[in-house]
C-alpha positions as CSV (number, residue, x, y, z in Angstrom):
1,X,20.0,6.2,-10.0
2,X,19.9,5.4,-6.4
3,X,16.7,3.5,-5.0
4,X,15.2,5.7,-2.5
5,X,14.7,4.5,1.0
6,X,11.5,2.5,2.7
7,X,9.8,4.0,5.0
8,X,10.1,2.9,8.7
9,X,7.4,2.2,10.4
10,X,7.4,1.9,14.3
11,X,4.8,0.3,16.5
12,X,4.1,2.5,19.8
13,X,1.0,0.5,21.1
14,X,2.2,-2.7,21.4
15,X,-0.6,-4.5,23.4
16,X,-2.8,-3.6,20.4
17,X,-0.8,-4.6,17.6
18,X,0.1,-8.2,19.8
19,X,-4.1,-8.4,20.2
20,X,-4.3,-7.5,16.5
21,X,-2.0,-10.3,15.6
22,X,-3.6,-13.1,18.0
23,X,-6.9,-12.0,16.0
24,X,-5.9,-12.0,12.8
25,X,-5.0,-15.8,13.5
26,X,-8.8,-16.5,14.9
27,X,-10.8,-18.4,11.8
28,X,-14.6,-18.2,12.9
29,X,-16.5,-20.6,10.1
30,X,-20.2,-21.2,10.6
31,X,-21.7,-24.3,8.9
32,X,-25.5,-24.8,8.8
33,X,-26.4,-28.7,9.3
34,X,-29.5,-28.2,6.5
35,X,-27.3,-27.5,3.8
36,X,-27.5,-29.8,1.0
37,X,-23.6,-31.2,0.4
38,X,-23.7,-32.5,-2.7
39,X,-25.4,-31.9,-5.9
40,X,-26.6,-34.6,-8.1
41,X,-25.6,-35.8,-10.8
42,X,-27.1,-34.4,-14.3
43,X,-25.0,-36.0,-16.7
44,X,-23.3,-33.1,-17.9
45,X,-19.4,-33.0,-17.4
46,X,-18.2,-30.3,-15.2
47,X,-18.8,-28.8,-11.5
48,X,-23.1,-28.7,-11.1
49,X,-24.5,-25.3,-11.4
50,X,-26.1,-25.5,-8.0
């Protein structure tokens, strides 16, 4: 038995698949300045619950 063919798919709307592409790229991360970093240490072995 034969493997049957992929489909082809063809883009028609090429300045919206090139903008989709350039945003796809885009990583936005927003960091708040208040956050606590680290957790201390409670003597238990393993990553801190909090």
């Amino acid at each position: 038995m034969s493997k049957p063919t992929p489909a082809r798919y063809r883009t028609t709307n090429w300045s919206s698949y090139t903008a989709s592409l350039r945003k796809r790229g885009s990583l936005l991360i927003w960091l708040d300045k208040e956050m606590t970093w680290l957790a201390p240490h409670d003597g238990s072995p393993g990553r801190p619950a909090v």
